[in-house]
N, C-alpha and C positions, 0 to 999 in steps of 0.2 A: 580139371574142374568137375563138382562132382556132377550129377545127374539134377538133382533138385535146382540149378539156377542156370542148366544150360537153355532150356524151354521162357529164358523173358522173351517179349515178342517184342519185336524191332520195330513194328509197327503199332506200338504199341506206347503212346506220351506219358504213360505212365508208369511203362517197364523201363529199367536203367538200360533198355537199347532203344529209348526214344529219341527225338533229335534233339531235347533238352541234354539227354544223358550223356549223345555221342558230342555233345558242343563243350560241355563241360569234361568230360574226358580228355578231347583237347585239349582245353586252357592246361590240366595238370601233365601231360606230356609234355608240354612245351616246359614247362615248370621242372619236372625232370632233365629235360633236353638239356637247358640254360645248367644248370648245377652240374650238370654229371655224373646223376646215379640211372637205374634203370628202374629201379624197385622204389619204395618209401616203406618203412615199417614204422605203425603208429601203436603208439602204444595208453592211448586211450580211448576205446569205441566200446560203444554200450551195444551188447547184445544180452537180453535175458527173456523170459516165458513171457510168451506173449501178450497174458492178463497182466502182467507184471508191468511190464510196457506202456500198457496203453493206460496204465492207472499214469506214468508217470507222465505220460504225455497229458494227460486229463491235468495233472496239477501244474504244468508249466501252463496250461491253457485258461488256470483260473489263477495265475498271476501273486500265488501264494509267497509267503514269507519267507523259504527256502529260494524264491528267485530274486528276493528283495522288490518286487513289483513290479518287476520289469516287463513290459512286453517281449513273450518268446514263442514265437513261434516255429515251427517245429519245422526244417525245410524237408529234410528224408521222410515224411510221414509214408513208409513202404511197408510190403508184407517183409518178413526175412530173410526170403530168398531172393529179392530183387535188390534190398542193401548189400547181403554177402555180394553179387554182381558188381553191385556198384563201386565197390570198394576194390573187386579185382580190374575192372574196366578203369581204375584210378591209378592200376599198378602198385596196390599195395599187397605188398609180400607176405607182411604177417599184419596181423593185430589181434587184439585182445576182446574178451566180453567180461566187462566190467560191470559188473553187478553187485547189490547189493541186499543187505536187509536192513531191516528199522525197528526189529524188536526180536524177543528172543526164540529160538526155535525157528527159524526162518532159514539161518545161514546154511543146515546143510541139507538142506533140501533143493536151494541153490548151487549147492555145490555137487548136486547130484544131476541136477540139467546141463549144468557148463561142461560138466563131463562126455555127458551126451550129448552137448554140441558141439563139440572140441574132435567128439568120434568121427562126424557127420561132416567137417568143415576141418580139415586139416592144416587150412594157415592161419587157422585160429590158434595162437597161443593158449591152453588149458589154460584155463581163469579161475580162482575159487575167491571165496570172500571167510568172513569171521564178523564175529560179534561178543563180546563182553558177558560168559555166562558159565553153566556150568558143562562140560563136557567140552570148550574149545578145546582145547588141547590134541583130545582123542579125534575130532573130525578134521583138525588144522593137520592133524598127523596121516590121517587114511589120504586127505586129499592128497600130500606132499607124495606119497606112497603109488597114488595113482594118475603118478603123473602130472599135477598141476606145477605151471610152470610160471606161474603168476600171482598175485593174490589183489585184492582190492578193499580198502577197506573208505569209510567214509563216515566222520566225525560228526559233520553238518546234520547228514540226514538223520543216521542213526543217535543223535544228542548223547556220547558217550564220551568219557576221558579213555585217550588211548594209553595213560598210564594206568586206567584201572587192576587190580593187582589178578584179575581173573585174565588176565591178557597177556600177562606178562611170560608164563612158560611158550605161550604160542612164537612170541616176539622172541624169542632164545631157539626153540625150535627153528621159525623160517631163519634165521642168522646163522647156525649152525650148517642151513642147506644151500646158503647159499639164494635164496627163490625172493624174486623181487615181490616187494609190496606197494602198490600205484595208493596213495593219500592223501583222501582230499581232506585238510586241515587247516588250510587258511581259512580268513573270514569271509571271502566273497561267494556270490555276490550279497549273501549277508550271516551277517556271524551270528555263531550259537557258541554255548554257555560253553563249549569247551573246543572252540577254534583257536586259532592263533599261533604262534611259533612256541609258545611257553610247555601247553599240555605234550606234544608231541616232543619238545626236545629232553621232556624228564625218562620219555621212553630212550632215545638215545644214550644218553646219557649211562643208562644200567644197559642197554645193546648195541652199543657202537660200532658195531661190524654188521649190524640190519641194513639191508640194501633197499633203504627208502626210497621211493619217486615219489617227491610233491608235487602233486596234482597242481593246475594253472599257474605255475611258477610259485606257489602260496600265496595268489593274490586275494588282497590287495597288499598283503604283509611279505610285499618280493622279497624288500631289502633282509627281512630279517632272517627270511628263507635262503638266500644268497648266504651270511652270516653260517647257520648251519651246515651247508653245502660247501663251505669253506674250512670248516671248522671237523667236518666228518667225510673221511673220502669215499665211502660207501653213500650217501647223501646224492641223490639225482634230483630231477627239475624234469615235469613234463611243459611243452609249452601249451595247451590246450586252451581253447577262445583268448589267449594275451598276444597284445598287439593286432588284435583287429577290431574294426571300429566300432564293432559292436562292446568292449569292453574298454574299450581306451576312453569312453564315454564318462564311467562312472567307476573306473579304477585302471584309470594309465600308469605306464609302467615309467618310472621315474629315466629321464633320459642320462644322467650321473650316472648309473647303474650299469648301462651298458659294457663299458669294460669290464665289470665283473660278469658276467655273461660272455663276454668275449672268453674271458677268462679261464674256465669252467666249461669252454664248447666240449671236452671231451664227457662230460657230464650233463647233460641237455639232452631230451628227446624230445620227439615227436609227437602231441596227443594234439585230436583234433573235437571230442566230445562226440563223432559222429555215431546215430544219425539226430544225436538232439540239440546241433545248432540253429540260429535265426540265420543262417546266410549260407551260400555253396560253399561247400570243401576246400577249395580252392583259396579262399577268400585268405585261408589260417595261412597257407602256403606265402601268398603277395604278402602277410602282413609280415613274416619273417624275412622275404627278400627284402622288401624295405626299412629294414633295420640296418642292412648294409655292410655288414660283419663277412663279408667275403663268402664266397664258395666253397673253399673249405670247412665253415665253419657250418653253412646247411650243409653238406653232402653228410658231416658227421652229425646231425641234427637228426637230419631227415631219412639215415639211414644206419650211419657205422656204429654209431653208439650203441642203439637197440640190437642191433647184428650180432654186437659183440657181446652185450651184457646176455641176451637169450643164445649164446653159442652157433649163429646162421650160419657161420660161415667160419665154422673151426681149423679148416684145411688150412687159411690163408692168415697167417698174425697181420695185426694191424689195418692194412686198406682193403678191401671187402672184396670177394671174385666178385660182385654183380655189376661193378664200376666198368662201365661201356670202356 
């Protein structure tokens, strides 16, 4: 663990070794216990500059359009070294800092921090992002180069088509390397001019070998998400806020569907959105056991999947060394 998050204070209700932290901690050990992994690897958590951040937490807090009006408030509101804690006192083995931008000239300046917190925080999966402009190409290429082992991109925020034609060498590039891209491209919790399964499947279409993860199962448009993930065997599914009640509210996940999900468990990760959910961590976890799709089907959710598509655990084909 490095240096920067061994110093949280245990006596402290506000550091992830409070008794809030060390109770919630709990509940996801037991949660581990019951499945039978030791580790979890999530592969959707936001970490970026900390101006960056708190803008975004500022507009979940004024209930903007991008949340469709939802009340969200923010449960991890922490410095960053007491989240990076929290997430290892959760027993998460890796995750990712998913970030983004929203207009042009942004992305690799971002991709210059994730770098350096990727240095700084070592089961951070290197994260980088992109955007729709001139010069993607040449930074989507230095990042791959130095090491990013992830990329993020995000439709909603940034209002762009992901088949835009400035996009499209990057989309051939990460295909060629193999480097997952986490997408958020559904419409929820509410749609912009170029969400939906249409824009994103014309990119497929001309890269079919891109190692997509859509983001929230592509809710609200599961089913049509399921359909591509079917249709494209590089095609993944993060589960990120679906199936808890905070989103089964105002876009539940059709219960027909299920078998195809069962389906496709080898194709299903883990995202939890943390740290800018309305509800504990934990929460994303119970709302997966309550789907009821066996033990098998989290251990490879909640961990083999990600394991294997990020290479954790190369030594061993198929079931993972970390399985107690």
């Amino acid at each position: 663990m490095n240096d920067h998050v061994r110093d949280a204070d245990p006596a402290d209700p506000g550091s992830s070794g409070g008794s809030r932290g060390a109770a919630e901690s709990g509940e996801v050990r037991r949660f581990r216990e019951r499945i039978g992994v030791r580790e979890l690897v999530d592969v959707h958590t936001h970490f970026m500059p900390e101006r960056v951040l708190r803008k975004v937490w500022a507009y979940f807090d004024g209930l903007g359009p991008l949340t469709g009006g939802i009340e969200w408030p923010i449960t991890y509101r922490e410095e960053e070294r007491q989240r990076v804690a929290r997430l290892r006192e959760f027993g998460v083995r890796a995750f990712t800092a998913m970030l983004y931008p929203h207009k042009p000239g942004m992305a690799r300046w971002l991709n210059g921090w994730a770098a350096e917190f990727a240095r700084r925080t070592p089961d951070c999966l290197h994260t980088s992002t992109l955007f729709p402009e001139d010069g993607v190409h040449t930074y989507v290429q230095e990042a791959v180069e130095a090491g990013a082992r992830v990329f993020k991109a995000h439709v909603q925020v940034g209002a762009y088509d992901p088949a835009d034609e400035r996009l499209g060498p990057a989309w051939g590039l990460l295909a060629d390397a193999g480097v997952p891209v986490v997408i958020h491209c559904g419409s929820g919790p509410a749609p912009g001019k170029h969400t939906g399964p249409e824009p994103i499947a014309r990119v497929l279409a001309r890269h079919p070998r891109l190692r997509l993860v859509v983001a929230h199962l592509g809710m609200p448009e599961y089913e049509d998400f399921l359909d591509l993930a079917e249709r494209y065997t590089e095609v993944r599914l993060d589960t990120t806020m679906a199936f808890t009640d905070f989103s089964e509210r105002f876009a539940p996940f059709p219960r027909r569907a299920l078998p195809r999900l069962a389906g496709l468990g080898d194709r299903i990760l883990l995202g939890s959105d943390f740290p800018n959910i309305p509800y504990p961590y934990v929460h994303q976890l119970h709302g997966l056991e309550r789907l009821e799709l066996g033990d098998d089907w989290l251990r490879a959710v909640c961990h083999d999947n990600a394991a294997r598509l990020f290479g954790l655990d190369r030594d061993v084909p198929g079931r993972p060394t970390s399985r107690p």
